[in-house]
C-alpha positions as CSV (number, residue, x, y, z in Angstrom):
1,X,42.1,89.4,117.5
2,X,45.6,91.0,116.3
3,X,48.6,88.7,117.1
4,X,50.5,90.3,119.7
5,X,54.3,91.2,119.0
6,X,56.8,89.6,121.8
7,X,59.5,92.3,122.2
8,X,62.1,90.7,123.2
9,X,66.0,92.7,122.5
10,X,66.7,95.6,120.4
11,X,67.3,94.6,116.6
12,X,71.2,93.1,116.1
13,X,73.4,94.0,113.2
14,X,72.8,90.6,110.6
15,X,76.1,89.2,111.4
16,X,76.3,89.9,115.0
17,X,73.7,87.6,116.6
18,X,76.1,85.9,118.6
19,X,75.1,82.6,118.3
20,X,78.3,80.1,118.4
21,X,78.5,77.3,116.0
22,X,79.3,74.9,119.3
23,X,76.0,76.2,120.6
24,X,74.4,76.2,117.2
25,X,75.0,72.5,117.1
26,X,73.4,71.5,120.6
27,X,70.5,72.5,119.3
28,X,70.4,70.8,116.0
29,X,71.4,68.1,117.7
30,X,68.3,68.7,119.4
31,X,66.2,69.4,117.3
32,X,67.1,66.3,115.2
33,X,66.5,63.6,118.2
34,X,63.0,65.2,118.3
35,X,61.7,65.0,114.8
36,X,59.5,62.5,115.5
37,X,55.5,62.3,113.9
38,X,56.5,63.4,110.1
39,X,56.9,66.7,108.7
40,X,53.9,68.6,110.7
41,X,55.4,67.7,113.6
42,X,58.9,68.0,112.9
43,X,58.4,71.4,111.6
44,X,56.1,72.0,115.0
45,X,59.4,70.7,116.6
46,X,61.6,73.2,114.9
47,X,59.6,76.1,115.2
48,X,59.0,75.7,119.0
49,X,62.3,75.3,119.6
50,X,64.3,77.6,116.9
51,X,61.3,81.0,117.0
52,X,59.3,80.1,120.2
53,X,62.5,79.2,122.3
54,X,65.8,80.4,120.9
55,X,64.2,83.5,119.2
56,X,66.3,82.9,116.1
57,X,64.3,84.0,113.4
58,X,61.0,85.8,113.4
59,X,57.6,84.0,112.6
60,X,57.7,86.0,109.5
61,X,61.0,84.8,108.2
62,X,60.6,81.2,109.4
63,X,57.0,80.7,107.4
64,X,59.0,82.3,104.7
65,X,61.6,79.6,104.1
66,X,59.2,77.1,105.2
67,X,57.0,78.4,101.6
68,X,59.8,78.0,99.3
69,X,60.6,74.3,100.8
70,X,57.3,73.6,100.4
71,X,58.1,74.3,96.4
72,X,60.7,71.9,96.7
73,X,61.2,68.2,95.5
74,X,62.5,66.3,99.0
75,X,61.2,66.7,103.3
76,X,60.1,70.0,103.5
77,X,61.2,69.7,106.9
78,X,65.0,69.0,106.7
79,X,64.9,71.5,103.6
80,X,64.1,74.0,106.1
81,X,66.4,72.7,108.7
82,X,69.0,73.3,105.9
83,X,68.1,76.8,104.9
84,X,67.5,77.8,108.9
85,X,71.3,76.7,109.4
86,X,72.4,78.3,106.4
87,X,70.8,81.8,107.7
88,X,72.8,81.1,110.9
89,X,76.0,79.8,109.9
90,X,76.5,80.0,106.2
91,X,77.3,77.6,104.5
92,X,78.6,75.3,107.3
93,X,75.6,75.7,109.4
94,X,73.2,74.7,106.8
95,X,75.4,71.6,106.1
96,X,75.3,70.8,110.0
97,X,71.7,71.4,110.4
98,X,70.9,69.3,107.6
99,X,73.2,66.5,108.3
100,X,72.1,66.1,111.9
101,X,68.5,65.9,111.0
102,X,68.7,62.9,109.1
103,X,71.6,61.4,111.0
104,X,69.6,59.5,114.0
105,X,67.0,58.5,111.5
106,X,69.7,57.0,109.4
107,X,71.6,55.1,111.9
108,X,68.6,53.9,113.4
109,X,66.9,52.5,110.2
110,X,70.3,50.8,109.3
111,X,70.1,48.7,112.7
112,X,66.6,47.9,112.2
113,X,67.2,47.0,108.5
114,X,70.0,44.4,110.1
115,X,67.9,42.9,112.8
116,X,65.1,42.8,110.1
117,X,67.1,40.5,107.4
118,X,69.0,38.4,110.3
119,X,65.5,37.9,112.9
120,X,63.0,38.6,111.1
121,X,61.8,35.3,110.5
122,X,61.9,35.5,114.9
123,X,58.2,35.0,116.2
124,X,58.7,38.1,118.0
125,X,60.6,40.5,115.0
126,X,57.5,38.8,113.1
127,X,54.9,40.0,115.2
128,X,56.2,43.4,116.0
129,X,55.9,44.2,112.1
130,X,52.9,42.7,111.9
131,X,51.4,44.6,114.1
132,X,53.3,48.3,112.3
133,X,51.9,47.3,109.1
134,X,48.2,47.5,110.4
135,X,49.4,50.8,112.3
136,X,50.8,52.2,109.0
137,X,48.1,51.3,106.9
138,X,45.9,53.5,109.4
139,X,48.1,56.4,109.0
140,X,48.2,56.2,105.5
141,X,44.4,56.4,105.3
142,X,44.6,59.2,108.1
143,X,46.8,61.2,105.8
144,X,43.9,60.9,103.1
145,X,42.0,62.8,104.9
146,X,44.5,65.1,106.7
147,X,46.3,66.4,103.1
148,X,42.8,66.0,101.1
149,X,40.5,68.8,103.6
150,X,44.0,70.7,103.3
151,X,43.9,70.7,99.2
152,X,40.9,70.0,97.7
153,X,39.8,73.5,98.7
154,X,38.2,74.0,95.2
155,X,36.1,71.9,92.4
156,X,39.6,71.7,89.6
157,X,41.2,70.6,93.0
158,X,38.8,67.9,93.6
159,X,39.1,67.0,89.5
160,X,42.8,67.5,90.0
161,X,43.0,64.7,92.3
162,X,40.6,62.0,91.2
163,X,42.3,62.4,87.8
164,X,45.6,61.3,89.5
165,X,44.2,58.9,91.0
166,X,42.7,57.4,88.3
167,X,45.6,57.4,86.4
168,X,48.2,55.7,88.9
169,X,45.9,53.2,89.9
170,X,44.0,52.2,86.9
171,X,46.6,53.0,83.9
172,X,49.9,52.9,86.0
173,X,50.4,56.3,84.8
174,X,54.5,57.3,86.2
175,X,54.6,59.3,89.2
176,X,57.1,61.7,87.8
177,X,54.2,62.8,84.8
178,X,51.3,62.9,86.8
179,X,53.5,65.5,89.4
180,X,54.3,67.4,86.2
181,X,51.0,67.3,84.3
182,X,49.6,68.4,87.6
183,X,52.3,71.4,88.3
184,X,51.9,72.9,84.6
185,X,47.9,72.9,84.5
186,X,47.8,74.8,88.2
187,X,50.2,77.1,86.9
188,X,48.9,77.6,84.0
189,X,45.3,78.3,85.7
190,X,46.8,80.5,88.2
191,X,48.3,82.5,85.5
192,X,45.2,83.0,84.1
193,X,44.1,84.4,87.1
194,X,41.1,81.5,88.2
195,X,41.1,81.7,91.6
196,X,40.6,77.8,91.4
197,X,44.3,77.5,92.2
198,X,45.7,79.1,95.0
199,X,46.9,77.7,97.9
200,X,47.9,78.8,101.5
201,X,50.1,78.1,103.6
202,X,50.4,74.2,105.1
203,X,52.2,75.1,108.6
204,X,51.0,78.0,111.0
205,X,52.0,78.5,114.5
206,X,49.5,77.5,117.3
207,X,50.2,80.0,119.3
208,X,48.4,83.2,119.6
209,X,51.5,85.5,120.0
210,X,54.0,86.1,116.9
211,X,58.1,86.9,117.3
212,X,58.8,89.9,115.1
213,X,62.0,89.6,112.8
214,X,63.4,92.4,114.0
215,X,62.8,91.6,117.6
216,X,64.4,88.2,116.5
217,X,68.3,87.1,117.3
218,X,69.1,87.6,113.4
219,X,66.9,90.4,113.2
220,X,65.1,91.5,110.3
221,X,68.1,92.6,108.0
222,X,69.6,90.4,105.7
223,X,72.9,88.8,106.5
224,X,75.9,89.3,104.0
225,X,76.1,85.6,103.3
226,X,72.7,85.4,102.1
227,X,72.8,88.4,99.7
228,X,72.4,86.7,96.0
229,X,75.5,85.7,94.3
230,X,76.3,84.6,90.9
231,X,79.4,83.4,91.3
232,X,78.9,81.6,94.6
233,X,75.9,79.6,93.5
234,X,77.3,78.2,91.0
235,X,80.4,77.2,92.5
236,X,78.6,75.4,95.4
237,X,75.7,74.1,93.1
238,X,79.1,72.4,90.7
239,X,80.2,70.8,93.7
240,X,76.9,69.4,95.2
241,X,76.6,68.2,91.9
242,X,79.5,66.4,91.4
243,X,79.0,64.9,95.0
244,X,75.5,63.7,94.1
245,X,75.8,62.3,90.5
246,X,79.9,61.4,90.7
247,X,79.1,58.1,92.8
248,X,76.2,57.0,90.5
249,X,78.3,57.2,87.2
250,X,81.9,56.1,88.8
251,X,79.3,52.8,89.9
252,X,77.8,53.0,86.1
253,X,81.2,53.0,84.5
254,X,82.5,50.1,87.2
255,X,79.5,48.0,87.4
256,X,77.2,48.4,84.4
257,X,73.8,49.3,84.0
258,X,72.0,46.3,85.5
259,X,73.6,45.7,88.8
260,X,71.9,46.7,91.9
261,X,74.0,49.3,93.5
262,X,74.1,51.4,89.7
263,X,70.2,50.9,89.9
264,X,69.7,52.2,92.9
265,X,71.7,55.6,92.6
266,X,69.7,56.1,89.2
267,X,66.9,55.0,90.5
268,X,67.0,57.0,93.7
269,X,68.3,60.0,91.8
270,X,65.7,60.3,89.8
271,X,63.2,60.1,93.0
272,X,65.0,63.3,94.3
273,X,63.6,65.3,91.6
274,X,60.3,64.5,91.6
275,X,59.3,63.9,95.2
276,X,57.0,66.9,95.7
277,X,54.3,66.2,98.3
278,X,56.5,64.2,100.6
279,X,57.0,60.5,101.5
280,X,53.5,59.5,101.3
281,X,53.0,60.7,97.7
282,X,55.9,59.0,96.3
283,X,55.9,55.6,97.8
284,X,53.4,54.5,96.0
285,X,55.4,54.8,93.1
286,X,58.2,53.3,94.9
287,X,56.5,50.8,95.9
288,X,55.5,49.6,92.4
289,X,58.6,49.8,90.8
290,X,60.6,48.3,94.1
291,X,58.3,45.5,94.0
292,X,57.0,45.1,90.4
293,X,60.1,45.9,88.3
294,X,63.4,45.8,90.1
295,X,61.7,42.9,92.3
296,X,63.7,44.3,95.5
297,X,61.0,43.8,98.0
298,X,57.9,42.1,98.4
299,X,54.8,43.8,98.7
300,X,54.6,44.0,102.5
301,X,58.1,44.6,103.3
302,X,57.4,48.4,102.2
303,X,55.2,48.8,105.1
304,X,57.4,47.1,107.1
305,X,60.1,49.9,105.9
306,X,57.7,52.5,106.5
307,X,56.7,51.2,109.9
308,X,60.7,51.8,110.8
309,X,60.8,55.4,109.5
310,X,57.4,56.3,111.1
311,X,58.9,55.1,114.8
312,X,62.3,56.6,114.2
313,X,63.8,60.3,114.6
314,X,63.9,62.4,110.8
315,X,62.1,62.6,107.6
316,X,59.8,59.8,106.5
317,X,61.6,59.3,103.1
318,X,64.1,57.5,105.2
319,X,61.5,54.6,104.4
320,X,64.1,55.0,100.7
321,X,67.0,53.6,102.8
322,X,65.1,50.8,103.9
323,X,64.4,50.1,99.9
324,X,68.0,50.3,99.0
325,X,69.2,48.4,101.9
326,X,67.1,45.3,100.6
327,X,67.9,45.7,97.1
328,X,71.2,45.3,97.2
329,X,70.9,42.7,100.3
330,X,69.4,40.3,97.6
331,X,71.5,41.2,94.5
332,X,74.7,41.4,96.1
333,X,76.9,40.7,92.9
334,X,80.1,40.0,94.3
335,X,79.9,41.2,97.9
336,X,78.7,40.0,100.9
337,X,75.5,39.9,101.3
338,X,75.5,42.5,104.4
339,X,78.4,44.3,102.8
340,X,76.5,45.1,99.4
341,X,73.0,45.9,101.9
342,X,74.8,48.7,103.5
343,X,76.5,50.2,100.8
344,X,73.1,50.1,98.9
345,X,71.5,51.6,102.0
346,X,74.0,54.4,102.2
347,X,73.6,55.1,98.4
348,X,70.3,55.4,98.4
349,X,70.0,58.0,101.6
350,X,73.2,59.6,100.0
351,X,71.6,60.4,96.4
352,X,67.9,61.4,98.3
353,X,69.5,63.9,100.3
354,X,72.7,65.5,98.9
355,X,70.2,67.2,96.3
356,X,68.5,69.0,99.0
357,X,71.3,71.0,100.0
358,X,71.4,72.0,96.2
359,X,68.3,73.2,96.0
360,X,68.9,75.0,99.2
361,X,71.9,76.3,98.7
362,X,71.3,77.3,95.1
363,X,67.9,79.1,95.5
364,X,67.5,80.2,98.7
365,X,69.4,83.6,97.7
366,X,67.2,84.4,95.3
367,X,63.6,83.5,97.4
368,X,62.6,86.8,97.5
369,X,61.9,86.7,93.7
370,X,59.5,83.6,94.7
371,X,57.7,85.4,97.5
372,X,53.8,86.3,96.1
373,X,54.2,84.7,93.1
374,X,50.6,83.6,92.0
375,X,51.5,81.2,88.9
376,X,54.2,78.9,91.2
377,X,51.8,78.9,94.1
378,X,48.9,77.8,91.3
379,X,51.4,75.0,90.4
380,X,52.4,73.8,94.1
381,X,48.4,73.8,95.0
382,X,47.0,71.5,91.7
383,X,50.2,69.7,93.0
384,X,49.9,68.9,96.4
385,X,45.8,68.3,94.9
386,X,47.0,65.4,92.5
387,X,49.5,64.2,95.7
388,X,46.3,63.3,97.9
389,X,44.7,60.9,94.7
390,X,48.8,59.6,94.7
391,X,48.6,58.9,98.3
392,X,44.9,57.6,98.3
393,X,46.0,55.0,95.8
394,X,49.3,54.1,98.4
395,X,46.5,53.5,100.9
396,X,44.5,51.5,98.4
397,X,47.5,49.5,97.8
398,X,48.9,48.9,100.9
399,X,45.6,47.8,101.9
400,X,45.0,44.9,99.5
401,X,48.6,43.8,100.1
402,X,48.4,43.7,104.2
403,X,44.6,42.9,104.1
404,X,44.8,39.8,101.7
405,X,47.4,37.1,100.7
406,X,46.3,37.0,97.0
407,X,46.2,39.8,94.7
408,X,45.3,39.5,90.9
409,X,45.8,42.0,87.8
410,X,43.8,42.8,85.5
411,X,44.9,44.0,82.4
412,X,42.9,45.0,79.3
413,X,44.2,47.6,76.6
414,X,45.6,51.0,78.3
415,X,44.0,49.4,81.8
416,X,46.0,47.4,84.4
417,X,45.4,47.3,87.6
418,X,45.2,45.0,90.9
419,X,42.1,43.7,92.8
420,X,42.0,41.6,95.8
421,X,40.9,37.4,96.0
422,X,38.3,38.5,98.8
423,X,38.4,34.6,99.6
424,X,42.2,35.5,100.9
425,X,41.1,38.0,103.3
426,X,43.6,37.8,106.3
427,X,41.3,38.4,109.0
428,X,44.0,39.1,112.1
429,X,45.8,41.8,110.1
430,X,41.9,43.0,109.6
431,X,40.7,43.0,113.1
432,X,43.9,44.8,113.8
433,X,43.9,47.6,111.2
434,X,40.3,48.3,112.3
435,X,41.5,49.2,116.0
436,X,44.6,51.2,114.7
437,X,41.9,53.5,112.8
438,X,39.5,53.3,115.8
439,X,42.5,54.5,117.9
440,X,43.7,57.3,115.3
441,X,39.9,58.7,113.9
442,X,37.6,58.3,117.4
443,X,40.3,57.7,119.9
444,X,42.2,60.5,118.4
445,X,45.3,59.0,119.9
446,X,48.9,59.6,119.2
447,X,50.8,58.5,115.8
448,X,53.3,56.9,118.4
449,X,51.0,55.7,120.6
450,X,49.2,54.0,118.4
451,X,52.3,52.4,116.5
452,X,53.8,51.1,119.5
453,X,49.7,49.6,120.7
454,X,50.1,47.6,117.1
455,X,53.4,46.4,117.5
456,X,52.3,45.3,121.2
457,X,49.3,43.4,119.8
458,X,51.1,42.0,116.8
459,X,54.1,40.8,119.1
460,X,51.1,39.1,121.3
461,X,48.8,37.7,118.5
462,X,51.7,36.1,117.0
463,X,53.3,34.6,119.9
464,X,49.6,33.1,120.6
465,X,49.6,31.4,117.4
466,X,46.9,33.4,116.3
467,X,48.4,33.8,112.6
């Protein structure tokens, strides 16, 4: 059946909608405490409240935007927060919008990153992330399956994927190459015109009745502001620049190469650029340079980070804050120990997301040029195919490290790769991880409801002196 237009004012000039900045930032403020349950539900967030409930944009223009995020390095989500502002408010909305998305998820990651270095040793700190690591092992596996009957639509998809897999797990192939490798063969087979690689789009509205753009507040013409130009792009792109890259080279310049803080804006910069496919594809890589090279974490403290950014407000890459916050905790150089944690914590949020609004800012002008085009929508589909065998070797991963004390490598020629001591099989973290995917794949409860169940079990296990 034919969605059914909701008429709902005559179509407004484009830079008379009449929305107040003031008001404008209610709701982002809003929208922001909300984003709970990653980016399918903080983008179900936005669009019930910004199409279904404010009648900002139409369903048309919102799916849109939300395609050419999806094209994006960086959360899809507070990319489109970004460009929805910006559509608003210029310049300044788009800066608001994207600021108060991460802002809740920020401050409350910092405060559980304190409590976690000062009590975490605490029988009940202990068992609470205990108990999320079982919880966030289950997700992780859940997102398997979620992003894989999404993608792997298609026999190169399926080949696309267990190719990457292999790769990251068995040769410890980077991140960044597979993500490229990947991009460059779908579009080159989309070019070609095999129908092997297309891809649809990843967010739809439940509901059965569409808003119009022209029946929309903005309507369906385009404002001034968001006309292309030259000249502006590349005055605003200089600037974003210079705020992104200035800090990491005055701290290269000031504190060499190898101390933490200078590691961590490279580091972190570099993860900007190449975190297509969200949080879940790229922590994995994280993960193994965190733990294996820089030797900021240990192997279950990622899901301990990842635990705080699934049960707080904003995008799941906030986890990277959590990663920074350690790092520098534990090479503090010259600084307190609490004083260098923060600083690295704010770096590392600071270089993730200030390249956002660049990508934003700098393309979204010229999206119409994107709109249909069947080579970069190959590219973005053998993507987000090779992100699922990414992510199904995070699950592997965090598996063996929360399932079993010892791990050992194996290395022979081009292979290296880990394998559990089955003897060291930890069977309370076990019994517990089995419940959290009982709860999530038969239960079909709640990401939230399961993660606070785990932390309620973990807390009570431990303070049994079960573990």
């Amino acid at each position: 059946m034919a969605d059914t237009i909701v008429s709902v004012k005559p179509s407004r000039g484009p830079t008379e909608h009449g929305v107040s900045f003031r008001e404008a930032f209610k709701v982002w403020l809003r929208v922001a405490a909300l984003s709970f349950g990653g980016p399918a539900g903080q983008i179900a967030v936005m669009h019930r409240i910004i199409v279904d409930e404010k009648k900002w944009v139409g369903e048309s223009r919102f799916l849109h935007a939300l395609n050419y995020c999806m094209l994006l390095p960086g959360p899809e989500a507070q990319q489109l927060a970004v460009y929805l502002g910006w559509l608003m408010h210029r310049t300044a909305g788009g800066l608001m919008a994207g600021i108060l998305f991460i802002l809740p998820g920020f401050l409350s990651i910092l405060a559980l990153s304190y409590i976690y270095v000062l009590y975490g040793e605490v029988s009940v700190v202990a068992g609470l992330f205990f108990g999320l690591k079982a919880a966030v092992l289950a997700i992780v596996v859940q997102a398997v399956f979620r992003i894989g009957g999404r993608a792997l639509k298609s026999p190169a998809m399926v080949l696309i994927a267990a190719a990457a897999f292999i790769a990251i797990f068995a040769f410890r192939v980077p991140f960044p190459v597979i993500i490229l490798a990947a991009g460059a063969i779908g579009f080159i087979g989309a070019r070609a015109g095999y129908g092997w690689f297309s891809i649809s789009n990843g967010h739809k509205s439940a509901a059965g009745k569409t808003l119009s753009d022209a029946d929309s507040v903005l309507g369906e013409g385009m404002p001034e502001h968001a006309r292309p130009n030259l000249r502006w792009s590349l005055r605003v792109s200089v600037i974003l620049l210079l705020l992104w890259l200035a800090p990491v080279a005055i701290l290269y310049v000031t504190l060499g190469p190898d101390n933490a803080l200078t590691q961590i804006g490279l580091f972190f910069s570099k993860m900007a650029v190449v975190t297509f496919g969200g949080a879940y594809a790229v922590l994995a890589y994280v993960a193994q340079e965190a733990v294996q090279n820089y030797q900021w974490l240990r192997p279950g403290e990622m899901l301990d980070g990842l635990g705080m950014a699934e049960t707080t407000p904003g995008p799941l890459i906030m986890v990277l804050q959590f990663v920074g916050f350690l790092g520098a905790y534990r090479d503090a150089g010259g600084l307190g120990p609490l004083q260098a944690a923060t600083i690295g914590a704010v770096l590392a949020t600071w270089v993730t997301f200030v390249p956002c609004f660049l990508w934003i800012f700098l393309g979204a002008p010229f999206i119409e040029r994107l709109r249909g085009n069947a080579a970069i929508s190959g590219g973005m589909a053998a993507i987000t195919a090779a992100v699922v065998g990414v992510i199904l070797n995070l699950a592997i991963w965090f598996g063996m490290h929360v399932l079993f004390a010892d791990v050992t490598a194996i290395q022979t020629g081009p292979l290296s790769m880990e394998v559990p001591v089955l003897s060291s099989v930890d069977w309370a973290s076990l019994v517990l991880t089995l419940l959290a995917i009982l709860a999530i794949f038969r239960l079909k409860m709640s990401v939230m409801t399961v993660l606070l169940g785990s932390a309620v079990l973990g807390m009570a296990w431990t303070l049994a002196g079960m573990r």
